[in-house]
C-alpha positions as CSV (number, residue, x, y, z in Angstrom):
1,X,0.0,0.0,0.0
2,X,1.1,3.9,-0.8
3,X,2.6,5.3,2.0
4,X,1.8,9.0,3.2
5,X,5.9,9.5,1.9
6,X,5.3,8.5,-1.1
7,X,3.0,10.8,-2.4
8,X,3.8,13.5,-4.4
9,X,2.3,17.7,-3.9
10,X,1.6,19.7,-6.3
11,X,3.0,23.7,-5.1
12,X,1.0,26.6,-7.6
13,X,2.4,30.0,-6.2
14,X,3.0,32.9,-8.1
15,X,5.0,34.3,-4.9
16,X,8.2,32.3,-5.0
17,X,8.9,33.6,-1.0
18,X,5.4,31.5,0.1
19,X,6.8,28.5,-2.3
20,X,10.1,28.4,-0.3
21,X,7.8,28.3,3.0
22,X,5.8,25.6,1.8
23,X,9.0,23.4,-0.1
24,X,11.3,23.9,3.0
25,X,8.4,22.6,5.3
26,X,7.0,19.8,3.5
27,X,9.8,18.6,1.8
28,X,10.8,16.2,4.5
29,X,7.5,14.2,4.3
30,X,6.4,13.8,0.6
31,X,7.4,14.5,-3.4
32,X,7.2,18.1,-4.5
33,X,6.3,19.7,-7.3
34,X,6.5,23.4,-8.1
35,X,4.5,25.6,-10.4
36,X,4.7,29.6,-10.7
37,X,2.0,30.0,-12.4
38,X,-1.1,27.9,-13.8
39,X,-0.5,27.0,-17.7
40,X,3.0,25.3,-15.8
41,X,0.4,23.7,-12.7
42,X,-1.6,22.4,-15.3
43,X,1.2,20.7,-17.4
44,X,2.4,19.6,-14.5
45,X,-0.5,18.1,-13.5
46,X,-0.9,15.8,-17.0
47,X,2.5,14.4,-17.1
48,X,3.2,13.7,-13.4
49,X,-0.2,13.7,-11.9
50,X,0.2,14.6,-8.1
51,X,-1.8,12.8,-5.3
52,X,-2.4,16.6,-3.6
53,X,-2.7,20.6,-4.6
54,X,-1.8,23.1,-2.9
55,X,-3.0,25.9,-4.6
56,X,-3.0,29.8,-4.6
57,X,-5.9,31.9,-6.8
58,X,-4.5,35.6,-7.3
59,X,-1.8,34.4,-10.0
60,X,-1.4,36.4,-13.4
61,X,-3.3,34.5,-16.4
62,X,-5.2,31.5,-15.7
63,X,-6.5,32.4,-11.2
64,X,-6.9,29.4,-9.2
65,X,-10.8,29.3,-9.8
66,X,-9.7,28.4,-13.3
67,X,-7.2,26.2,-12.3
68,X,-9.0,23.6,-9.9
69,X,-11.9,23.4,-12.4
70,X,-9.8,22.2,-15.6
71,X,-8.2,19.9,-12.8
72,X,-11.3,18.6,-12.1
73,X,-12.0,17.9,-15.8
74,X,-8.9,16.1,-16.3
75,X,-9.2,12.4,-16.1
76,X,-5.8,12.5,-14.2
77,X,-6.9,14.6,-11.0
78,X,-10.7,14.8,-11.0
79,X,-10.1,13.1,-7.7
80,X,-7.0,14.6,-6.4
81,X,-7.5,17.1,-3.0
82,X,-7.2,20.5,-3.6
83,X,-6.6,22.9,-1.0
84,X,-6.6,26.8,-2.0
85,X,-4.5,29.0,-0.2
86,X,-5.4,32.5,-0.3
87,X,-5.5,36.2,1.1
88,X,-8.9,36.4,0.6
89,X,-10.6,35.8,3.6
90,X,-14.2,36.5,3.0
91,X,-16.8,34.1,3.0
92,X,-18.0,34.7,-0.7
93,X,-14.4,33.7,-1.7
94,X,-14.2,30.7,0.5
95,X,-17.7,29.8,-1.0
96,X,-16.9,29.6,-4.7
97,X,-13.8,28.2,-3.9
98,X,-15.9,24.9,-2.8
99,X,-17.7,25.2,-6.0
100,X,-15.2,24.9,-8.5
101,X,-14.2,21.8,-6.5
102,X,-11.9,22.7,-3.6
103,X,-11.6,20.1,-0.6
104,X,-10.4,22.9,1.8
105,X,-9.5,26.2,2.1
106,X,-6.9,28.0,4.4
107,X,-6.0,31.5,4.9
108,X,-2.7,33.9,4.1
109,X,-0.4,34.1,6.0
110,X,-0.9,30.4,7.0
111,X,0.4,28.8,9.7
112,X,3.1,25.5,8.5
113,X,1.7,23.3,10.9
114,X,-2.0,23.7,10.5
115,X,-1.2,23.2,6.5
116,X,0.9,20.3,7.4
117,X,-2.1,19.0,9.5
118,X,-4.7,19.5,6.8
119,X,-2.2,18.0,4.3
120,X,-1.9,14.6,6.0
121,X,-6.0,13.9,6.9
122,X,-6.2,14.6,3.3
123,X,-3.7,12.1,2.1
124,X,-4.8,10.1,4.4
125,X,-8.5,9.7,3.4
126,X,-7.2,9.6,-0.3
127,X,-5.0,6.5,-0.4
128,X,-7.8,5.1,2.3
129,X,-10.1,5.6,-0.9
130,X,-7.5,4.8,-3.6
131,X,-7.2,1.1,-1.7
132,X,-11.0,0.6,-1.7
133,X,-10.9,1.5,-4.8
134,X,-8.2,-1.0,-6.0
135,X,-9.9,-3.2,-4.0
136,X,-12.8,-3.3,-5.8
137,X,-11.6,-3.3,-9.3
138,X,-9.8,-6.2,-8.3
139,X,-13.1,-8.1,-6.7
140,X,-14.8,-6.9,-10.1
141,X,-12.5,-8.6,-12.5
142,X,-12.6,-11.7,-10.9
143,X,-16.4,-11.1,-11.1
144,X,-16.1,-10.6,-15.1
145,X,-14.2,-13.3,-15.3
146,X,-16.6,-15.3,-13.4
147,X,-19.5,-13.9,-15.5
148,X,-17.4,-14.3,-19.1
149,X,-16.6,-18.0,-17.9
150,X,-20.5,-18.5,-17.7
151,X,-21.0,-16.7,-21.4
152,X,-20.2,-19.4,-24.3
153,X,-16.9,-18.6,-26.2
154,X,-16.1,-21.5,-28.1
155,X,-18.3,-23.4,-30.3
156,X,-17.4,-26.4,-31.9
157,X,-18.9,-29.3,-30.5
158,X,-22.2,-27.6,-31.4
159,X,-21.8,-26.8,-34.4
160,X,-20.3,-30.1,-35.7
161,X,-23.7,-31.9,-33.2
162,X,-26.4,-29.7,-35.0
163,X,-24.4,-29.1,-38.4
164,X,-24.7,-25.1,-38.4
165,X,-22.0,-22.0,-37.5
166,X,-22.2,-20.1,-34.2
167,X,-20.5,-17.0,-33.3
168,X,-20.8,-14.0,-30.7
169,X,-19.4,-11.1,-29.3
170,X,-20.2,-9.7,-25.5
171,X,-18.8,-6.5,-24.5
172,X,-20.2,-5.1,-21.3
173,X,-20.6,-1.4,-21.0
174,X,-19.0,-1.6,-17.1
175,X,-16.5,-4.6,-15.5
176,X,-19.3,-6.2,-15.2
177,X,-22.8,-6.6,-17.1
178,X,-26.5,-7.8,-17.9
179,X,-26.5,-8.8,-21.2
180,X,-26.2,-12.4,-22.0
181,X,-26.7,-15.2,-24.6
182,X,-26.4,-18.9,-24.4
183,X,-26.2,-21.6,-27.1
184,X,-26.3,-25.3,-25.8
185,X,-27.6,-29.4,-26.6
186,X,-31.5,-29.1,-25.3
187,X,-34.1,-32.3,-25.2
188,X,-34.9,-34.0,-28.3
189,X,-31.7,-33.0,-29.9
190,X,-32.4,-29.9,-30.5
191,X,-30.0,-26.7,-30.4
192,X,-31.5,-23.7,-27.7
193,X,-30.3,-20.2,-28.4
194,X,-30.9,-17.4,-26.1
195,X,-29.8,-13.5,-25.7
196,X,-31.3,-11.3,-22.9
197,X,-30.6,-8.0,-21.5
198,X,-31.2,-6.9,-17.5
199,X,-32.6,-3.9,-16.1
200,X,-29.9,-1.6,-15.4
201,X,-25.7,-2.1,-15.4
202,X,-23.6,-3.3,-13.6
203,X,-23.4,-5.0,-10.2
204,X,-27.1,-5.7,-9.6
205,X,-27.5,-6.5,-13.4
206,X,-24.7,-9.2,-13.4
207,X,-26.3,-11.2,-10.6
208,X,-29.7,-11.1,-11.8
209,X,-28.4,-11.8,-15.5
210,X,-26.7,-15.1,-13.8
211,X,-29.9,-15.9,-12.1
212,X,-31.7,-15.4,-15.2
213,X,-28.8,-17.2,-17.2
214,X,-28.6,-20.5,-15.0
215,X,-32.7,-20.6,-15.1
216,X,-33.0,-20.7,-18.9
217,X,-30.0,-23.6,-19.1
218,X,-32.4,-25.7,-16.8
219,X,-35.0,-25.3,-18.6
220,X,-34.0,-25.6,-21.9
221,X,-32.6,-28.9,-20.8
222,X,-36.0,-30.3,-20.2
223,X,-38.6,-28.1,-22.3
224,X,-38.4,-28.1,-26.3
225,X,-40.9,-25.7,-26.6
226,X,-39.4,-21.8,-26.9
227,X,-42.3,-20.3,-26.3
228,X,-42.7,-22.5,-22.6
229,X,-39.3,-22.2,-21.4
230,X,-39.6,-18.5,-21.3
231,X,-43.3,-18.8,-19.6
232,X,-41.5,-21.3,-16.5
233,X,-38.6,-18.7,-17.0
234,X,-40.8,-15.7,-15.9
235,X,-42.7,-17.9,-13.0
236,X,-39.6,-18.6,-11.9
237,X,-38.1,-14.9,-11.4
238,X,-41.7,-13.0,-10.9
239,X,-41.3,-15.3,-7.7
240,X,-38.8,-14.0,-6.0
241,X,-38.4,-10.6,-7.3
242,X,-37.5,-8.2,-4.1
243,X,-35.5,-5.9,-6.5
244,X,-38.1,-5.2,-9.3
245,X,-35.8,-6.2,-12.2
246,X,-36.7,-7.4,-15.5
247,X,-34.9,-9.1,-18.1
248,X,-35.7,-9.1,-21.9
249,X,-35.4,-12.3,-23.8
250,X,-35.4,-14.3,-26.9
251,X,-35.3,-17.6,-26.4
252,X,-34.8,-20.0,-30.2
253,X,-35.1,-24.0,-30.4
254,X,-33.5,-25.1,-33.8
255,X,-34.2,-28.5,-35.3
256,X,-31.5,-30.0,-36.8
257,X,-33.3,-32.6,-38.8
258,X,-36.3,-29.7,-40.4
259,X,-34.0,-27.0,-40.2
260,X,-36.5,-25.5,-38.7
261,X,-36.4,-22.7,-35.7
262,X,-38.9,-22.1,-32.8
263,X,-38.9,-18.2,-31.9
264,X,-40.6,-16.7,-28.6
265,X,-40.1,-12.7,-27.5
266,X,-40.1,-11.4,-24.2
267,X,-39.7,-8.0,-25.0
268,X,-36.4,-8.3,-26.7
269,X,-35.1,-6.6,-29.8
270,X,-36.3,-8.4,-32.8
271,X,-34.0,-10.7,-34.5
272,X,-32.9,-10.8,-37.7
273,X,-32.9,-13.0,-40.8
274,X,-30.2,-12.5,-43.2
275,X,-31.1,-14.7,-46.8
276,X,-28.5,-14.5,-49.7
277,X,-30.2,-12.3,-52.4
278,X,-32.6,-10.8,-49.8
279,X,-32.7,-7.5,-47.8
280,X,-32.7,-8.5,-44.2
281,X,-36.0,-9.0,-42.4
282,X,-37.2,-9.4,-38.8
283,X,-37.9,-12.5,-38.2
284,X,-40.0,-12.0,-35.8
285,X,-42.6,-9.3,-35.5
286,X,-44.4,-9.1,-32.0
287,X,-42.3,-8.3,-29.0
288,X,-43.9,-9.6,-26.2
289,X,-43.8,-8.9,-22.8
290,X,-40.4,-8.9,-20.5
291,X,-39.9,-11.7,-17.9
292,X,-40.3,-10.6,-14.0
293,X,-43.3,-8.3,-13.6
294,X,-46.2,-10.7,-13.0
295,X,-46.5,-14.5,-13.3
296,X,-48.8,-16.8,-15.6
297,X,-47.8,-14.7,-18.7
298,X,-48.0,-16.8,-21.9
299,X,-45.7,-15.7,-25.3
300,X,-46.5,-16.2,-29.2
301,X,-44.5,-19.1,-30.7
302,X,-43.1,-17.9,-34.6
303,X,-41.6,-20.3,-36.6
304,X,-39.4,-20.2,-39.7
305,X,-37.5,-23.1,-42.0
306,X,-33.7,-21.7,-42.4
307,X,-32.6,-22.4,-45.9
308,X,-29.0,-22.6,-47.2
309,X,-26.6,-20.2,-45.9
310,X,-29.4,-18.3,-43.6
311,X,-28.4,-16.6,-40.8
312,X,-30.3,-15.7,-38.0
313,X,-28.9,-12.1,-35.7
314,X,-29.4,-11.9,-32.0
315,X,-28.8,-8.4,-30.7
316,X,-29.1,-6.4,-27.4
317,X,-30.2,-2.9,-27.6
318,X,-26.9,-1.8,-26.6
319,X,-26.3,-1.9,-30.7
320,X,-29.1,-0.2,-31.9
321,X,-29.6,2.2,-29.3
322,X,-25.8,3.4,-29.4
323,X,-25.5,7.4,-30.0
324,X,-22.5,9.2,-31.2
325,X,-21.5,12.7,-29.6
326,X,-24.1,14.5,-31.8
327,X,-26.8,12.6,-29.8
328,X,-27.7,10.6,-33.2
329,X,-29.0,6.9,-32.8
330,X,-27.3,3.7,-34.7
331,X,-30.9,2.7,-35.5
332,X,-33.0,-0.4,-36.8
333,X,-32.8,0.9,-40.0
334,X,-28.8,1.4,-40.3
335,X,-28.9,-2.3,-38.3
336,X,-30.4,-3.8,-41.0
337,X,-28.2,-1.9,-43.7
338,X,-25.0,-3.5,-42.3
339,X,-25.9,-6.7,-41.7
340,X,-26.8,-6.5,-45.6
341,X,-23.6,-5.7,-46.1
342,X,-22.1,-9.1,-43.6
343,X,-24.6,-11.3,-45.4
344,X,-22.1,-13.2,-48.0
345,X,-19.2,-12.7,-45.0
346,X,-18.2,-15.6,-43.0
347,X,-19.8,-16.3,-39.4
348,X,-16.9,-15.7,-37.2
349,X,-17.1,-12.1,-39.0
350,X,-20.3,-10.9,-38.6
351,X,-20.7,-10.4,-34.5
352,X,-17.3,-8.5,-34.6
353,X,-17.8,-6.3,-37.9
354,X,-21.6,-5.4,-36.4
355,X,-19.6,-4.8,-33.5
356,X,-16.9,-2.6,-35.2
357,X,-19.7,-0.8,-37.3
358,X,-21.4,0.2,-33.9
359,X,-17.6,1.5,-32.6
360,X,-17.6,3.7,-35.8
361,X,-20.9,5.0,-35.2
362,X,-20.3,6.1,-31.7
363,X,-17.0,7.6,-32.6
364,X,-15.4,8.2,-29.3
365,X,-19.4,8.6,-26.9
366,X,-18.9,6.5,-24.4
367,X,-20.7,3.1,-24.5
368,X,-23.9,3.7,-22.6
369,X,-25.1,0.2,-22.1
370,X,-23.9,-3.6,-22.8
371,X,-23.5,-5.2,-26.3
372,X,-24.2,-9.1,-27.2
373,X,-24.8,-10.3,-30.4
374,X,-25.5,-13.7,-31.0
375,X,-25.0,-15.4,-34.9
376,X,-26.6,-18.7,-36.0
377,X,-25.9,-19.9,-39.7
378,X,-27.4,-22.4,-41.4
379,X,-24.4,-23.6,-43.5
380,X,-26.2,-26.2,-45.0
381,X,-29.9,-27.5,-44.7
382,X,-30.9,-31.4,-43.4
383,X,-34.4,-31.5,-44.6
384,X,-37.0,-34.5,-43.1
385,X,-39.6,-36.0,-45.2
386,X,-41.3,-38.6,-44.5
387,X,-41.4,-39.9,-48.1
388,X,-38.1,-38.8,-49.5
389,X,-34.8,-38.6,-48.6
390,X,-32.9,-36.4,-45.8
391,X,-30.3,-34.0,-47.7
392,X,-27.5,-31.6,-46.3
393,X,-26.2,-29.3,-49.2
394,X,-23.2,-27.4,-48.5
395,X,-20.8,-23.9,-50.5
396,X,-17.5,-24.8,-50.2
397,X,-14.1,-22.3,-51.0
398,X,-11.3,-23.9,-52.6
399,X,-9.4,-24.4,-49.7
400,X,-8.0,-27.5,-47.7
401,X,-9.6,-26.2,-44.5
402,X,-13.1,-25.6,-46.3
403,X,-13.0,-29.3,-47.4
404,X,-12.0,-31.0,-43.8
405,X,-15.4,-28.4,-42.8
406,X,-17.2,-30.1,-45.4
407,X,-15.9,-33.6,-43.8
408,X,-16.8,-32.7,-40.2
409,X,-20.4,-31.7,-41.8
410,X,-20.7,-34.9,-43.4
411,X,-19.8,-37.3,-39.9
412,X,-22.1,-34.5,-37.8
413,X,-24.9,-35.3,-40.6
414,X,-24.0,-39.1,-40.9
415,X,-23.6,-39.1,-37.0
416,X,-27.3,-37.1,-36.8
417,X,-29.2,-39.8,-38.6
418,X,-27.5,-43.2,-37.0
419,X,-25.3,-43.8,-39.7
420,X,-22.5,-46.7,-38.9
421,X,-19.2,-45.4,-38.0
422,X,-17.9,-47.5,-40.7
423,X,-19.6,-46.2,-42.8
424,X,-19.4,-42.7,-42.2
425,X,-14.8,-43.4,-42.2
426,X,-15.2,-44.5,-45.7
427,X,-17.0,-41.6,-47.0
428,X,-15.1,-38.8,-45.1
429,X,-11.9,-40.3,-46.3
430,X,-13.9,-40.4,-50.3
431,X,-14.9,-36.8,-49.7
432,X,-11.2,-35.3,-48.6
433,X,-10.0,-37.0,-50.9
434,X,-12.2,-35.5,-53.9
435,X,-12.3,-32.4,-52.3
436,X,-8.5,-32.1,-52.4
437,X,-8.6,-33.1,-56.0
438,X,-11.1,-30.5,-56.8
439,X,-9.1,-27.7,-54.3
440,X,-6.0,-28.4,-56.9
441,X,-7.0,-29.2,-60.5
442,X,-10.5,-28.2,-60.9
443,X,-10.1,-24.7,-58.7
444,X,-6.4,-24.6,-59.5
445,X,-5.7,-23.5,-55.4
446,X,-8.0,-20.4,-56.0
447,X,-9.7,-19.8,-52.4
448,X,-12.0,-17.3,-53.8
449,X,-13.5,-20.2,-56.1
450,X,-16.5,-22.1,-54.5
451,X,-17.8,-26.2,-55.2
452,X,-20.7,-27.6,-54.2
453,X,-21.6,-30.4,-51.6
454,X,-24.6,-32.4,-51.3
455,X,-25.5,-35.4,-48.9
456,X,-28.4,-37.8,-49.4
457,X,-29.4,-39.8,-46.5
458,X,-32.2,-42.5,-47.2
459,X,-32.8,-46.0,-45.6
460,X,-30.5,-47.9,-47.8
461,X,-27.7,-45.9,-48.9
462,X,-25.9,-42.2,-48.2
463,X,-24.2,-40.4,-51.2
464,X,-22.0,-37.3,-52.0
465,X,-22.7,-35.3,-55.1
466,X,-19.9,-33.0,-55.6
467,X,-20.0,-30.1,-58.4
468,X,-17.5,-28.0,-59.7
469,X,-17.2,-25.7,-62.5
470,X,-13.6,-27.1,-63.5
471,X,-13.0,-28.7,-67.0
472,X,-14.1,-31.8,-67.9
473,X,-12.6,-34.5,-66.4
474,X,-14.1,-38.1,-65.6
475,X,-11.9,-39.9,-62.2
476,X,-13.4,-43.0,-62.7
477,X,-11.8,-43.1,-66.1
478,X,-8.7,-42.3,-64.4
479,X,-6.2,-45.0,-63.9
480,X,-5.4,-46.1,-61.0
481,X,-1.6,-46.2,-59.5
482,X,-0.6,-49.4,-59.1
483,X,0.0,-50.9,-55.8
484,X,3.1,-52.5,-56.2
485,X,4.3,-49.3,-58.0
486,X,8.6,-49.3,-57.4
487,X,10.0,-45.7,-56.5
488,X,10.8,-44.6,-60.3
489,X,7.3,-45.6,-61.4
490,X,6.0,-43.4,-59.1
491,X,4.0,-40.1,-60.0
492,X,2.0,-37.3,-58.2
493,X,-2.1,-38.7,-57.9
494,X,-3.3,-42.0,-58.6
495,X,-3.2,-43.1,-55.3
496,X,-7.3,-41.5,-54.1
497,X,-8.4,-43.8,-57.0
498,X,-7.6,-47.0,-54.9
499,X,-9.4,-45.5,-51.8
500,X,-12.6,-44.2,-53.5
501,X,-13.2,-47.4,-54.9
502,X,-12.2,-49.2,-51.9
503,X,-15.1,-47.5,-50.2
504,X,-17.7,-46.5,-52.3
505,X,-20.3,-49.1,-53.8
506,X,-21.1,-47.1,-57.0
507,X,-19.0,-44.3,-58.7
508,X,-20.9,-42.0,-61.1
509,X,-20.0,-39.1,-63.2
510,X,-21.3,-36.7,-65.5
511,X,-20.9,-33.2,-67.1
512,X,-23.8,-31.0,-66.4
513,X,-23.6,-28.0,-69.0
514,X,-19.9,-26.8,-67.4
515,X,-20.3,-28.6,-64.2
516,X,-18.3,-31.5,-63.4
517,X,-20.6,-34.3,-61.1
518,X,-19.3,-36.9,-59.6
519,X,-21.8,-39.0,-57.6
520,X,-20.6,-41.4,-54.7
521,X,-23.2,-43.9,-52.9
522,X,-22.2,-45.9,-49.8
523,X,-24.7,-48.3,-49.6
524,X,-25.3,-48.8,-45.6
525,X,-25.6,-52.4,-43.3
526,X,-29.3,-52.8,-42.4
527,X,-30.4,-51.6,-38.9
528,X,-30.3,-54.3,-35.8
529,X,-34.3,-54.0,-34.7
């Protein structure tokens, strides 16, 4: 902890005589400073700022008045003591003194050891603040951390389970916050999404937000229906409500097998649906009531089938009620504008960019309340008929990481409908393998090239149709490598041959106008009843 000898004064005295009084008195117990005038105090001030002022007002240029209240305004000293020594005696002087933001005031000619006095309680019941202070911050980052280790950061496992792309951003507007968003495995294998925002900021807000947080995990566990989990949600904390808060919520329950999302709104910001070619669109339209204020509410179910390469945007109001320093609003309608703009981007860039747009927006205001955004994407869509077959169609870049994503699709989707494990080896190790083929010679290594991906599921078999727009060429023409092949006989390919064939049960290719489609069918081992 600071010690009173540590701290360092701050001397303003256009009278060099009373600056020798004060330096040859004080200079014994703490750091000094010295300033003959206020453009020098003020300098001063910002690059060494001082834990204490002493501080005379008649000076040439900038008085004392002026002095303590740009000291106030700097971030530096707003909370440094300042104590005015002066000739002026009269209680008028005294009195605006305290106004501009003086902690004391004492008299010319001043006795030493009543300034010394008045020096030390000062210091004193500063670095008494400064460690309650510090103290604080430090119990409040442990709190964020506690609070960010509850908010999901990493998605993987889900999105390889429930075959989509997740990605969000959570920046609270103090240490801590009551914004908050959720993404986790619910009953009947479904994937629940949630994004709320809290009453208020900060300390109160966090703990309620966890309350609120730890209620809709339970509950999504158990309850496939959006539209109940936030009705046993609001029971739950209209309860046992001493405080009054509220919390605004979407709550979402995607299907993995329909591709089809279950919406309820408890007076949350509308989400958004972002559809290649199309302007963005709520995708909900009623707002519902907010969860807290009175129990046995009910809330209106909306549902919606995502198609390929939908995304759907969760959002607190802390993005489009941000304001830049000429009081002007971010706006639903500049919302929707940008995420036009993030439609065709990838997932892990749209929560940041929104983000970043928002920043640009506000240019500098200070963030006035806490920011989550939430992004699901439906990279590809499994579609459940009862009298056809299930598919999963996927836009791949040329790329060697876009094709091992196109294999982890494939096992999530093969994994999704109870396909042997088998089974699902030999075609992930058909599709890398075409994929790399089609990465090299039909895209010719070009990432901003694109194939497509297509899955079949049925009772019997599961089959990959790939297309690229490459020239004509027909692998099961090609010949194989062969096996025994010495060192010299060896060339670059001819090896993939052997395992495709290996693996697959039919091979089929044709040229589709200037599409290259090669078709691969794993026929699968009947089901054990």
């Amino acid at each position: 902890m600071k010690q009173l000898s540590d701290c360092r004064l701050l001397l303003v005295d256009d009278a060099k005589p009373n600056l020798d009084i004060l330096v040859e008195g004080l200079k014994g117990d703490h750091k000094l400073s010295l300033a003959l005038n206020g453009d020098m105090a003020l300098q001063i001030a910002a690059r060494t700022p001082p834990d204490l002022v002493l501080l005379d007002i008649m000076m040439p240029g900038l008085d004392g008045y002026e002095v303590c209240r740009r000291l106030r305004q700097m971030p530096e000293t707003a909370d440094v003591p300042i104590i005015f020594l002066s000739s002026l005696e009269d209680v008028q002087n005294k009195s605006r003194g305290f106004e501009v933001g003086a902690n004391d005031y004492v008299t010319k000619p001043f006795d030493l050891l009543e300034v010394k006095a008045r020096v030390r309680a000062l210091l004193k019941a500063k670095l008494y603040s400064d460690s309650v202070k510090e103290q604080l911050a430090a119990d409040l980052r442990v709190a964020r951390e506690i609070q960010m280790g509850m908010i999901p950061q990493e998605f993987s496992a889900l999105e390889k389970t429930f075959a989509v792309e997740l990605s969000a951003v959570l920046e609270p507007a103090r240490e801590v916050g009551g914004d908050l968003y959720s993404a986790f495995a619910g009953v009947a294998g479904r994937l629940v999404l949630f994004i709320g925002d809290v009453s208020g900021k900060g300390i109160p807000a966090s703990l309620f937000m966890v309350r609120a947080s730890s209620l809709a995990r339970l509950l999504g566990r158990d309850i496939a229906e959006p539209e109940r989990i936030l009705a046993r949600l609001n029971d739950e904390l209209s309860s046992d409500n001493p405080s009054g808060m509220f919390v605004t919520m979407l709550c979402a329950v995607y299907d993995p097998n329909t591709g089809r999302i279950a919406m309820a709104n408890a007076g949350h910001n509308r989400p958004v649906l972002l559809r290649p070619g199309a302007s963005p669109r709520w995708a909900v339209e009623r707002l519902g009531t907010a969860l807290g204020f009175d129990a046995g509410l009910t809330f209106e179910r909306t549902d919606l089938t995502l198609q390929p390469g939908d995304s759907l945007v969760l959002y607190t109001d802390g993005v489009n009620e941000a304001f830049n320093p000429q009081a002007e609003c971010y706006g639903n309608e500049r919302l929707l504008h940008d995420l036009g703009l993030f439609a065709q981007q990838p997932t892990p860039a749209l929560p940041p960019g929104l983000l970043q747009n928002v920043r640009a927006h506000a240019n500098g205001a200070p963030q006035s309340d806490d920011i989550a955004i939430l992004v699901l994407r439906q990279a590809g869509i499994a579609v459940d008929t009862k009298s056809g077959p299930r598919t999963l169609k996927l836009e791949l870049n040329a790329t060697p990481e876009e094709v091992m994503r196109g294999v982890e699709r494939l096992q999530a989707f093969g994994r999704q409908h109870h396909v042997d494990e088998k089974s699902i080896f030999g075609l992930a190790l058909a599709l890398e393998e075409c994929g790399a083929n089609i990465v090299h010679h039909a895209c010719r290594d070009q990432a901003q090239e694109q194939f497509c991906v297509e899955f079949e599921h049925s009772a019997e078999t599961l089959a990959i149709e790939l297309r690229d727009h490459g020239p004509a060429f027909d692998p099961t023409t090609a010949v194989a490598r062969a096996l025994d092949a010495t060192d010299d006989d060896r060339s670059p390919g001819g090896w993939g041959i052997h395992l495709i064939r290996h693996y697959m049960d039919e091979i089929r290719y044709q040229r589709d106008g200037d599409e290259n489609v090669l078709r691969l069918v794993k026929r699968l081992p009947p089901r054990s009843s």
